[in-house]
N, C-alpha and C positions, 0 to 999 in steps of 0.2 A: 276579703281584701278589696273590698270596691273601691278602692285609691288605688290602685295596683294597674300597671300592665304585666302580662302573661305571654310568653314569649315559649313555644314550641316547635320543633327542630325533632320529624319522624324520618327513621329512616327507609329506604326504598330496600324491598326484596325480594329476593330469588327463591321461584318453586322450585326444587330441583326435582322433582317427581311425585306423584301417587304411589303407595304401597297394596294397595287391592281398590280400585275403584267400584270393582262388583259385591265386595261383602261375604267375600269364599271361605271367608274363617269368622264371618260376626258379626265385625265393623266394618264400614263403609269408608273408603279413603283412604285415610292416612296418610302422611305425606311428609317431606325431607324439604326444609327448605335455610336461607343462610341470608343473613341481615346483611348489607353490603352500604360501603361509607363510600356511595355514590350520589347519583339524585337525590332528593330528600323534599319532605312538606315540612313547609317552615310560613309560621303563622303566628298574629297578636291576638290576644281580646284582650279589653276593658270596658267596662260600664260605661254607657251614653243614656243619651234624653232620648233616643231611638236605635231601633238596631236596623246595624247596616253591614252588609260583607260587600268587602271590596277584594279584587285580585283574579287571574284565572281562579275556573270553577267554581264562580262566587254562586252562581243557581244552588249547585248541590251542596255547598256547604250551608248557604240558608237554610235547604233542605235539613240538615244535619242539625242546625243551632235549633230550629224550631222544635222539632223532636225530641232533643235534652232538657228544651226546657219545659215544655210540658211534663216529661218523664219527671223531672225532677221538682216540678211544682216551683217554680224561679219566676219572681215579678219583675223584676227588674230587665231593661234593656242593655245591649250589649253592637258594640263596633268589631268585626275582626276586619282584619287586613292579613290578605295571604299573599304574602312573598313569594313564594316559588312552591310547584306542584311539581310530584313524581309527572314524571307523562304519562297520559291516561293508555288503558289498553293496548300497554304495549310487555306486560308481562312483570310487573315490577310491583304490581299490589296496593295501584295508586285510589284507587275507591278507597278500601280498607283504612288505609295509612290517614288519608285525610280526615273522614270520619272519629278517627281514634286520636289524631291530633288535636280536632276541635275538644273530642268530652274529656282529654285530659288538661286541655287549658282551660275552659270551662269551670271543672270540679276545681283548678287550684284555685283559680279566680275566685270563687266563692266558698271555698274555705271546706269542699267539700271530701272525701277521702276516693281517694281512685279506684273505680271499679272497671277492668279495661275490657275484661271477658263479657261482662256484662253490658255494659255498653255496645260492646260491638254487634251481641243478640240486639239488643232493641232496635240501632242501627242495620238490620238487616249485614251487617257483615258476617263474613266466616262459617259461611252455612256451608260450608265442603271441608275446610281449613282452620284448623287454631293456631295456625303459623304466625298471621299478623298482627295479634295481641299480645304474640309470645314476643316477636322483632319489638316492639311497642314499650313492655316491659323490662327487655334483661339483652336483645342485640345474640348474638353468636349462631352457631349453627343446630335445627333444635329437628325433633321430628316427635309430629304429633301419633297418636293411636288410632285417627277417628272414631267416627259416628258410632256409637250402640243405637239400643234400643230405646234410648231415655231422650230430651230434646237437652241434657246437657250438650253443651260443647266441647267439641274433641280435646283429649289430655294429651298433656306435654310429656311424654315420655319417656325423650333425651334430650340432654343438652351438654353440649362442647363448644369453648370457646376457639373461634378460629383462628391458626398461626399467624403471627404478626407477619413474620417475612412470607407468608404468600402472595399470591394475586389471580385476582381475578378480572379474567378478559372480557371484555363485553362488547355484540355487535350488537348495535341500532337500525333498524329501516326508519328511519319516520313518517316517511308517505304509506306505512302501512300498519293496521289494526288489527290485532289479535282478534279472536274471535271474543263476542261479549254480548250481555244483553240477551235476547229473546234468543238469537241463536245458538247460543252457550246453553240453554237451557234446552233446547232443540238438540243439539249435539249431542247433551247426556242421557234425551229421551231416545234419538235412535241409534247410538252404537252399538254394538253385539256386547253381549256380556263378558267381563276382561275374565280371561280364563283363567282356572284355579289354581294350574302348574305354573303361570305368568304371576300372579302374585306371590305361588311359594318363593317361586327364583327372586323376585325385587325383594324379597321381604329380609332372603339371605344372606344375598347382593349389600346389602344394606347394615344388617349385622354381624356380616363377616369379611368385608370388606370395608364399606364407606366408612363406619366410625372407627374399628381398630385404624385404620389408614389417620382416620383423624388422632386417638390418643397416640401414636407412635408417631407422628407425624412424616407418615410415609404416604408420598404424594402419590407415588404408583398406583398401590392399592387402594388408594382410596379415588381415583382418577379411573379407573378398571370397573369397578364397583359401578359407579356412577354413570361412565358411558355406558355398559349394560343395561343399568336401569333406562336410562334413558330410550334407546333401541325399544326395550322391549314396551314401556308407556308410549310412547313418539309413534311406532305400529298400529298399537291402537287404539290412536286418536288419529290416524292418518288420513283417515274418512272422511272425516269434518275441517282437518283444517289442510289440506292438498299434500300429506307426506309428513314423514317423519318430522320434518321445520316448516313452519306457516309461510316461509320465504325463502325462496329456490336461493337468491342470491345468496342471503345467511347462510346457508346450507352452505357454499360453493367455499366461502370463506370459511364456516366451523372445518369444514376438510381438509381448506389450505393449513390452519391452526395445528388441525391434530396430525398432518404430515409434517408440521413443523414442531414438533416436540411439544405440545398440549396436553395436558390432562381433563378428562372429564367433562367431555363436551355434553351441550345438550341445548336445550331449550326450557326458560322460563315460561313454566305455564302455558297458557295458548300462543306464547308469543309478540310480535316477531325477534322480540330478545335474543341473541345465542349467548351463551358462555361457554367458558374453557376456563382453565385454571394451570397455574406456573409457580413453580418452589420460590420464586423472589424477584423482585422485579427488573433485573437487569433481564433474566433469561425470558421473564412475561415480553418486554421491550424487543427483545433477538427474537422471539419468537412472530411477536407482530409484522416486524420489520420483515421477513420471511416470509408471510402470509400474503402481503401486498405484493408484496414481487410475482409470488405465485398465483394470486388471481386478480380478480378484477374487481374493488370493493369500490367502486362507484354506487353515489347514495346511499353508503354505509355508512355510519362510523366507529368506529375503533375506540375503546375505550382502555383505561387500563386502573382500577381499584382495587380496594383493600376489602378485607371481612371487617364485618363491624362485631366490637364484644361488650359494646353497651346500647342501652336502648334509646327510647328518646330523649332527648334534653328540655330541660325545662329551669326558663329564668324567668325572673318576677323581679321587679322594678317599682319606686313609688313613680308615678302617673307625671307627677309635677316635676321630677328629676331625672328624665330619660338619658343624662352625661354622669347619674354615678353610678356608682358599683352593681353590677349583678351579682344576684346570690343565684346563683345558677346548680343544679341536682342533674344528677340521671333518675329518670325512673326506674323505679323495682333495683335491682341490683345493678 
């Protein structure tokens, strides 16, 4: 479709935990994580007489066009323009998402068939996680198997779409960054080995509480579940990144949260994200409201969204007619 603009719309998401990061039963990882209809990468391409990215994090998405199109043997030149990025480094899978955003506008653009798993290998993502290909593809709340012994990429194991009437709470630092880069890599080379009765318990935690919690839709237990996990992952990663939360203040407010009728507190990945989660949004709302009384969320912010149960969106346009209709798809299902 080289008349065509390609219009992409990934969403941002939530690690909610490692299931064995030491490999105690096999695989390496594994992990729970949930699509959320918050921040988002939302990005154009179409064919030019030169390629050019414009937008935050236009370096690394060059980075990313180049790479495709080599992979893909592609002569032709190409413009994007990026709209709006997840925030980098701050626990939301904003590397990922944008890379996976450009090769699925890319392949539509060129008429190519979506390979998202694949892609994200060449693109160097997903080497711990097959979460954000899955968010990428189908949206909901999924958990992958990890790593074997093969350099496949970890399988999608479960998947549940998440209740419409919940919500989920989100605190923001912005003056601060998760751990990432050379250090991230540093942190998995000197932590102690996650212990074997620490992955039996997340692993239980997990399938006997997190998802029945989710097919019943019983926030409790699946709220129980998940603080647990969290504890016990958040322990030991506490070395690397100062404590159970990359950010004392986060902290101070996940506490006000979960003395305030919260479910399922925890931390996105390295951070400094917190969530919690709420049966529906009036009581997410009473709950927040509560929280702020209770501490002191300066340089916070407070968030309040949905689970997301579709993946990313994708619209195509002819070039010359940017005022008509979109034909607009979800990806995968």
């Amino acid at each position: 479709m080289p008349d065509h603009v390609v219009h992409v719309s990934a969403p941002a998401r939530l690690h909610l935990g490692f299931l064995d990061p030491g490999a105690n039963f096999g695989r390496r990882f594994g992990g729970i994580g949930l699509a959320i209809d918050g921040p988002a990468t939302s990005l154009s391409i179409a064919r030019a007489d030169e390629t050019t990215v414009a937008g935050p994090e236009h370096d690394r998405a060059r980075t990313y066009l180049e790479t495709l199109v080599r992979h893909l043997g592609l002569e032709a030149n190409h413009r994007i323009q990026i709209d709006t990025v997840i925030p980098s480094h701050s626990g939301l899978g904003s590397g990922t998402q944008l890379a996976l955003a450009i090769a699925t506008a890319l392949r539509t653009l060129e008429g190519l068939p979506l390979d998202v798993v694949g892609d994200a290998a060449i693109l160097g993502r997903g080497q711990r996680s097959g979460l954000g290909a899955a968010f990428v593809t189908r949206g909901g709340l999924a958990v992958d198997g990890g790593k074997g012994d093969s350099e496949a990429p970890p399988p999608l194991v479960a998947h549940f779409n998440f209740p419409e009437d919940w919500r989920v709470i989100l605190v923001f630092q912005d003056d601060l960054s998760g751990i990432h880069g050379k250090a991230e890599l540093e942190a998995f080379a000197t932590l102690p080995e996650f212990p074997k009765d620490a992955a039996g318990e997340v692993s239980a935690l997990t399938l006997m509480n997190v998802l029945p919690g989710l097919a019943e839709r019983d926030i409790v237990s699946f709220g129980h579940g998940l603080t647990r996990i969290q504890e016990i992952v958040g322990s030991h990663f506490a070395p690397a990144q100062g404590g159970v939360f990359t950010s004392a203040r986060v902290a101070a407010t996940m506490q006000a949260l979960a003395s305030n009728g919260a479910h399922g507190i925890g931390q996105s990945s390295w951070g400094p994200t917190g969530f919690a989660f709420a049966s529906s949004e009036t009581e997410a709302r009473q709950i927040v409201e509560k929280a702020r009384a209770a501490s002191d969320p300066t340089g916070l912010t407070i968030t309040i969204a949905k689970g997301r149960n579709r993946g990313a969106v994708i619209e195509t346009r002819h070039a010359e007619n940017r005022r008509g209709l979109s034909l607009a798809r979800a990806a995968g299902r």
